[in-house]
C-alpha positions as CSV (number, residue, x, y, z in Angstrom):
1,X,-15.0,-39.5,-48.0
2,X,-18.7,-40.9,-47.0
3,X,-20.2,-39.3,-44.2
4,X,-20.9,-42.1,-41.3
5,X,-24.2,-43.3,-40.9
6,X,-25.9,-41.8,-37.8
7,X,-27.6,-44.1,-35.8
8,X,-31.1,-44.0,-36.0
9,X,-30.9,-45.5,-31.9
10,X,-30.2,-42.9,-28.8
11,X,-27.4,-44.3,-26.8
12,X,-28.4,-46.4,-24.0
13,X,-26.5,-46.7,-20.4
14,X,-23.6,-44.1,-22.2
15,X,-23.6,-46.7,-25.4
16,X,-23.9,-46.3,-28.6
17,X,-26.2,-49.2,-30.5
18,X,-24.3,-51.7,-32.6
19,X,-24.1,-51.2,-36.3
20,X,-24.5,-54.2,-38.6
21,X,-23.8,-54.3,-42.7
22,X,-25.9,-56.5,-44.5
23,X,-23.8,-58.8,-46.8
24,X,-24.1,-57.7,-50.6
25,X,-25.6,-61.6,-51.6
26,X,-26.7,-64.5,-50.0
27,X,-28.8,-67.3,-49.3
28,X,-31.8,-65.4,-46.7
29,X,-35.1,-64.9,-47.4
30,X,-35.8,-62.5,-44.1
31,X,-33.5,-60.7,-41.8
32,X,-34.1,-62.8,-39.2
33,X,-32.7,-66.0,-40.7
34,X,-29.1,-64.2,-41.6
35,X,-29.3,-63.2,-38.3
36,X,-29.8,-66.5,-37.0
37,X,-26.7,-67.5,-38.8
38,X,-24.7,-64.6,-37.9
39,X,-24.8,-64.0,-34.5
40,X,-24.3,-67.9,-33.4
41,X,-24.2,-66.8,-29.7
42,X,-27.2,-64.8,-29.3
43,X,-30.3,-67.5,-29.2
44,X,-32.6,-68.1,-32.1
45,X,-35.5,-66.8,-29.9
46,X,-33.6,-63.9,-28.6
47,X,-33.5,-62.5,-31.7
48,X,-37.1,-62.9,-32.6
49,X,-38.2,-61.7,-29.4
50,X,-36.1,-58.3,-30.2
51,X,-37.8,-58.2,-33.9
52,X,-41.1,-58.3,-32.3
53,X,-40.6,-56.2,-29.7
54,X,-39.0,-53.5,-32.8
55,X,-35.6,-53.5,-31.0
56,X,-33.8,-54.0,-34.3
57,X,-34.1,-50.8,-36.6
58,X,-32.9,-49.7,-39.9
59,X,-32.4,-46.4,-41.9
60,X,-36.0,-46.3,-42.5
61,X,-37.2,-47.7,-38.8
62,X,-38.0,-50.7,-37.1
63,X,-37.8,-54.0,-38.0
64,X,-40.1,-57.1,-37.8
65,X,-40.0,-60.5,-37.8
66,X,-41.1,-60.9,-41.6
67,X,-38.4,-58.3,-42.5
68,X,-36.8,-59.1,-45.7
69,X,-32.8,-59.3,-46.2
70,X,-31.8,-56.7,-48.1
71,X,-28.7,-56.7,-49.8
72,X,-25.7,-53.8,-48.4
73,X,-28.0,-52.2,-45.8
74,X,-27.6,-51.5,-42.1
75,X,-29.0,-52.2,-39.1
76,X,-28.7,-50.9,-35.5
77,X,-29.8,-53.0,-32.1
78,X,-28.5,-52.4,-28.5
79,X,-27.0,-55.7,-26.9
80,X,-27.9,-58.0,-24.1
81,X,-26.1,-56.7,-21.1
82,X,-24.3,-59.4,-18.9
83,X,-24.6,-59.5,-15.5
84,X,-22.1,-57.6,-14.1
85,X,-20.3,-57.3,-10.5
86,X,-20.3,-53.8,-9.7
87,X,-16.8,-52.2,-8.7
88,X,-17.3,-50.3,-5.4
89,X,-14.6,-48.1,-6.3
90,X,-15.2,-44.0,-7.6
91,X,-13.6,-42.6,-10.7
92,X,-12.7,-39.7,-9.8
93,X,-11.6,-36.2,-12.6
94,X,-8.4,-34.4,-11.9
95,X,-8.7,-32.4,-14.7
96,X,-11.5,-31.2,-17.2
97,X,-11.5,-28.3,-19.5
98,X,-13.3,-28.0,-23.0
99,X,-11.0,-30.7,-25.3
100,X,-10.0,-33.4,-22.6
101,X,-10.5,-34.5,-19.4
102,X,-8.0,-36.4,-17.1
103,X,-9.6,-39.5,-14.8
104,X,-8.2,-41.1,-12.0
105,X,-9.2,-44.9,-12.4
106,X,-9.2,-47.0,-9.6
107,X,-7.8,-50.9,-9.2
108,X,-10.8,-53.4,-10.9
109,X,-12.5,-51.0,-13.0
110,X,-11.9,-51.4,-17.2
111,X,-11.2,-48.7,-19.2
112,X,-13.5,-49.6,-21.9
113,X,-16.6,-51.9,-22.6
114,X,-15.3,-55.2,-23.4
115,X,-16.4,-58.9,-22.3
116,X,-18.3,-59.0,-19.2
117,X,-17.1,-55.4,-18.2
118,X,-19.3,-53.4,-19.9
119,X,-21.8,-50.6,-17.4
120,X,-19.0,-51.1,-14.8
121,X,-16.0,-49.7,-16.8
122,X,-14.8,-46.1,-16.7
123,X,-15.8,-44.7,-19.8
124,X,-19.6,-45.6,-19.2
125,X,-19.2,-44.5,-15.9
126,X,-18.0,-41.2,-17.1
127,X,-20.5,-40.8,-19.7
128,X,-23.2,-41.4,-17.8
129,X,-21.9,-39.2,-14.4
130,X,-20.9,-36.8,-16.5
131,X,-23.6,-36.4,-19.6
132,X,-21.1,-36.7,-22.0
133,X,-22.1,-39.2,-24.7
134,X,-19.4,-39.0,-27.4
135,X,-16.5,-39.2,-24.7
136,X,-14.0,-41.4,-25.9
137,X,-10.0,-42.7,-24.3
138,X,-6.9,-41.8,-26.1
139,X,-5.7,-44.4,-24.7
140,X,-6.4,-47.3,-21.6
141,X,-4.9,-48.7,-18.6
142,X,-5.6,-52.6,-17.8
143,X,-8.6,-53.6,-15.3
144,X,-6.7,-54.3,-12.3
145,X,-3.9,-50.7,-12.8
146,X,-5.1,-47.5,-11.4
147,X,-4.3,-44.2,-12.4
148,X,-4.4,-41.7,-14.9
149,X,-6.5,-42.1,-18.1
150,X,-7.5,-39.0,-20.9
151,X,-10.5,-38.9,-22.4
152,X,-11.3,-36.9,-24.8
153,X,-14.9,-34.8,-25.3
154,X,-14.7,-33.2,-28.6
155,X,-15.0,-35.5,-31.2
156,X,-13.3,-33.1,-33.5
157,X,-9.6,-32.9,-32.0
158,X,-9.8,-36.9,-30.9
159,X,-7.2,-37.8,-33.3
160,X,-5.0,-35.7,-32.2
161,X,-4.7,-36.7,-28.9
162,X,-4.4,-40.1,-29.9
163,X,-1.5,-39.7,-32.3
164,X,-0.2,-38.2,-29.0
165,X,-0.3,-41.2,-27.6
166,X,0.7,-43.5,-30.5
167,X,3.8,-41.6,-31.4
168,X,4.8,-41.7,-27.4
169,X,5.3,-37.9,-27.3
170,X,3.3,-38.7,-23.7
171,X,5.7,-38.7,-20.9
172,X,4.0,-41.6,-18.5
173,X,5.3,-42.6,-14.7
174,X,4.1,-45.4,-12.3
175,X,4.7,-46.2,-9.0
176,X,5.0,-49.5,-8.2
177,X,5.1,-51.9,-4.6
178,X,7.0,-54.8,-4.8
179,X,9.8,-56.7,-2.9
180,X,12.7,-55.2,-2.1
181,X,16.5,-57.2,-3.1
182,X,19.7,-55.0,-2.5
183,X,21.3,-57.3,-5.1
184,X,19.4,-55.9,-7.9
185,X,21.3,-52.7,-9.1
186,X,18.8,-49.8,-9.5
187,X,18.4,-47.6,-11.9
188,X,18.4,-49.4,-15.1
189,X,17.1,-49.8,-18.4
190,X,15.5,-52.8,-19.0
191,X,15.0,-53.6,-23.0
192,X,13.2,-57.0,-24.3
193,X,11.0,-58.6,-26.8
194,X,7.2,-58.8,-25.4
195,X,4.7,-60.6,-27.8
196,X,1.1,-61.0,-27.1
197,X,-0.9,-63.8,-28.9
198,X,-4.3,-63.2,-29.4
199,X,-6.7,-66.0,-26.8
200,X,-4.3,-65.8,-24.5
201,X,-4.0,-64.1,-21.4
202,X,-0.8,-63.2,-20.9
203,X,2.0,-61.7,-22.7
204,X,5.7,-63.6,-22.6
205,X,9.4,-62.3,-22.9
206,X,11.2,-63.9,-26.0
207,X,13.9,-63.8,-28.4
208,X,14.1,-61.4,-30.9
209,X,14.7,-57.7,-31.4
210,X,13.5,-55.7,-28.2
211,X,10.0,-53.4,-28.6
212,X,9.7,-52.7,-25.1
213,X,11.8,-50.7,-23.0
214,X,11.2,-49.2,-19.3
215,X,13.3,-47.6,-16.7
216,X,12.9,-48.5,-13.2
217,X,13.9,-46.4,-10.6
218,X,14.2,-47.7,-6.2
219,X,12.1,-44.7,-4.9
220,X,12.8,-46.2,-1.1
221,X,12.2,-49.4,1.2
222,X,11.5,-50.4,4.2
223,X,10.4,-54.0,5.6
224,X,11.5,-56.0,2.8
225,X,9.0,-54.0,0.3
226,X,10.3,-51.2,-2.5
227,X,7.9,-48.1,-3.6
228,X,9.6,-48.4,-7.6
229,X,9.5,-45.6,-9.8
230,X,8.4,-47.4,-13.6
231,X,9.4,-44.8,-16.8
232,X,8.0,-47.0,-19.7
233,X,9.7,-45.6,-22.9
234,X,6.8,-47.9,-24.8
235,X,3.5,-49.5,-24.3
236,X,3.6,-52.9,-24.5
237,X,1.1,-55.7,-22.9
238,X,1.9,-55.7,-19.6
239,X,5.5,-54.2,-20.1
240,X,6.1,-53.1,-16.4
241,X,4.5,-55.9,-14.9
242,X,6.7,-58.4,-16.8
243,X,10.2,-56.2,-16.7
244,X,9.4,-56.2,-13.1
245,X,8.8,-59.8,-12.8
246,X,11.8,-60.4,-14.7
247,X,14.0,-58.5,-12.4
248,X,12.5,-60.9,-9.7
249,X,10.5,-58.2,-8.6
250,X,6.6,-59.1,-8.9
251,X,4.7,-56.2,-8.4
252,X,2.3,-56.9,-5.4
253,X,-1.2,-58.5,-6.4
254,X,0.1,-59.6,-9.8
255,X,-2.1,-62.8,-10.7
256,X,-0.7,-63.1,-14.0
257,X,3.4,-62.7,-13.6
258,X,5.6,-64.5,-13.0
259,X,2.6,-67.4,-12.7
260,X,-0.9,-67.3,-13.8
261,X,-3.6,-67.5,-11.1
262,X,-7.3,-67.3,-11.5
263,X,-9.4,-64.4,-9.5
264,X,-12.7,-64.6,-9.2
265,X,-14.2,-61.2,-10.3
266,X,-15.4,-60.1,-7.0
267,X,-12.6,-60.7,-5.3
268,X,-11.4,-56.9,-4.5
269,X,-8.4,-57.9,-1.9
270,X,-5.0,-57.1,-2.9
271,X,-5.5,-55.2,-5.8
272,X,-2.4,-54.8,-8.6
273,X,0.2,-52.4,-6.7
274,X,0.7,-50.4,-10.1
275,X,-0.5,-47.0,-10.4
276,X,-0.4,-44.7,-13.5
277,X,1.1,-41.6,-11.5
278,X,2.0,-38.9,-14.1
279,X,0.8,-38.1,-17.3
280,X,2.9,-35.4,-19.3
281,X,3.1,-34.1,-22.8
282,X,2.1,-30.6,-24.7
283,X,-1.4,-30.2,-25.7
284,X,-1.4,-30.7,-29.1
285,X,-4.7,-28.1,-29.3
286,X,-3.5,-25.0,-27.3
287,X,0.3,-26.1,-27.2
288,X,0.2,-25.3,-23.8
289,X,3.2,-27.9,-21.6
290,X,0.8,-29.6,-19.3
291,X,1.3,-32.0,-16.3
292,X,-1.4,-34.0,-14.3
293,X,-0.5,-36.4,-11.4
294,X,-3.0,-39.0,-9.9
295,X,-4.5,-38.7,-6.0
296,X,-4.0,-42.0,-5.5
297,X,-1.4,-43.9,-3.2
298,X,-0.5,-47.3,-3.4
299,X,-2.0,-49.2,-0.4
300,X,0.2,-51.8,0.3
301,X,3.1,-49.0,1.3
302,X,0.8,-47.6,3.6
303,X,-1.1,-50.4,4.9
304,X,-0.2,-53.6,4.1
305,X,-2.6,-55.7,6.4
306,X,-5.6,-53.5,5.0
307,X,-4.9,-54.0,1.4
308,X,-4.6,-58.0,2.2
309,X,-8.2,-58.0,3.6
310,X,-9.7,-55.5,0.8
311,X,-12.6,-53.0,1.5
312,X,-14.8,-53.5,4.2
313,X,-18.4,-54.2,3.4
C-alpha cells in the first residue's frame, strides 16, 4: 500500500488544500494551460493570478506561471471561498474524550463543506473552535436537522467508527413536530423504496423492493400538533421526512416534502422540526455500551409563535 502524499500546504480555515493528479499524457505545454482546461469554472485569470502569487505548490514547492506540465505529478492549492451567510446558531459538544467526540448541531448549519456551505458548516466550526485539524464525521445529518453528530479525532480508529455506522449497529432516535390526525394508527412500521437521483433535490417513494424502514411512535399532542418519536431502522435520503409526509404528517418547516419550496439561505424562521435525539451503540475501541442524548428541544412544541418569527436580531 502507498503511503498518501502529505500536503506540502498547512490547512487553512480547518481545511485541508485540494490535491490535484497530473494526467499521465496530454496536449500542455505549462501547467497553467491544463489548468485552464481543467478547472472550466475557476477564471482563466484566477488561476494565473494564484501561479504568480505561488498559491499553487508541488512536491518540490511553488509553482509559476511558466511551470511546465509534468506528466503523473501532484499539485496542492487552497480554493476560492464563497461568500457565505453565517448561521447565528452554536455547535455545541456533549461529549469528548480521546477517540470521538459527540456535537449537538443546530437547525441551518451543514455537516460538512460542500457547495456554498463551506466555513459555516460544523466540521470547520469544530476544527477551528476546537484545534483539532484532522477531525472528521462518521457520519452527517442534513443542513436544516439538528442534533447529534460524532466526529471522530484520531485518524487511526476512524474506520471503525464508521463501519459502525455503515453496518447500522448505531441505535438512532428523532423527535419530530408535526400535525396531529387520530385516524392514523400509531405505532407502526413503515417500509418503502426511496431512490435519490443525483441533480436533484429531493428523494421520491417508488415501486420496488423497500430499503428504507422507520418506526414512528405518537409521543403526545395537544392543539392539533404531535411531538413523534422517529426510530429509522436505515439511513436513507430524507427517510423520516418522507415516511412522515407519506403518512400525511409533514414534519413542521419541511420545504422539500410533500412539495418543493425554495428558501432563501438566510431565511432562519421555522426551521425543520426534526432533531437527531439519541445516539446509541458500543464503542467499538473500549467496548464500553455508551448512550448520548441531544440538549436540544424542538421549538415549535414549546413556542410555536417564536419559531414562526425565527431569532431575533
Amino acid at each position: 500500500m502507498r503511503r498518501k502524499l502529505r500536503p506540502p500546504l498547512p490547512p487553512r480555515h480547518g481545511l485541508d488544500p485540494a490535491r490535484l493528479k497530473m494526467p499521465a499524457e496530454g496536449p500542455w505545454t505549462t501547467l497553467r494551460e491544463h489548468l485552464v482546461e481543467r478547472l472550466p469554472r475557476v477564471a482563466p485569470e484566477r488561476i494565473e493570478e494564484m501561479l504568480r502569487e505561488e498559491r499553487i505548490v508541488g512536491l518540490d514547492g511553488p509553482l509559476g506561471v511558466d511551470s511546465p506540465f509534468v506528466p503523473d505529478s501532484f499539485i496542492w492549492f487552497h480554493r476560492d471561498l464563497p461568500d457565505e451567510i453565517e448561521v447565528p446558531f452554536e455547535v455545541s459538544v456533549v461529549h469528548r474524550d480521546e477517540h470521538f467526540l459527540i456535537a449537538d448541531k443546530p437547525h441551518f448549519l451543514a455537516t460538512i463543506p460542500r457547495g456554498r456551505h463551506i466555513l459555516q458548516t460544523a466540521l470547520v466550526r469544530l476544527r477551528l473552535e476546537l484545534g483539532l485539524p484532522q477531525l472528521s464525521p462518521a457520519h452527517r445529518l442534513d443542513r436544516v436537522t439538528a442534533g447529534l453528530i460524532l466526529f471522530v479525532i484520531t485518524p487511526e480508529v476512524r474506520g471503525k467508527y464508521q463501519t459502525m455506522f455503515r453496518d447500522r449497529l448505531v441505535h438512532k432516535e428523532y423527535e419530530a413536530i408535526a400535525p396531529y390526525d387520530p385516524d392514523v394508527v400509531l405505532p407502526r412500521e413503515i417500509s418503502s423504496r426511496i431512490v435519490k437521483e443525483r441533480g436533484v433535490i429531493a428523494a421520491q417513494e417508488v415501486d420496488g423492493p423497500p430499503n428504507a424502514e422507520t418506526r414512528v411512535e405518537l409521543i403526545e399532542h395537544r392543539d392539533g400538533l404531535g411531538r413523534y418519536r422517529l426510530i429509522p431502522a436505515t439511513g436513507r435520503t430524507h427517510q423520516l421526512r418522507l415516511h412522515m409526509s407519506g403518512l400525511g404528517l409533514p414534519i413542521l418547516g419541511d420545504d422539500f416534502y410533500p412539495e418543493l419550496t425554495e428558501t432563501p439561505l438566510d431565511d432562519f424562521t421555522e426551521p425543520l422540526q426534526l432533531l437527531a435525539k439519541v445516539l446509541e451503540f458500543t464503542d467499538p475501541v473500549s467496548g464500553e455500551r455508551r448512550r448520548f442524548e441531544s440538549r436540544q428541544t424542538l421549538q415549535a412544541w414549546t413556542d410555536l409563535d417564536a419559531w414562526r418569527r425565527g431569532p431575533l436580531p
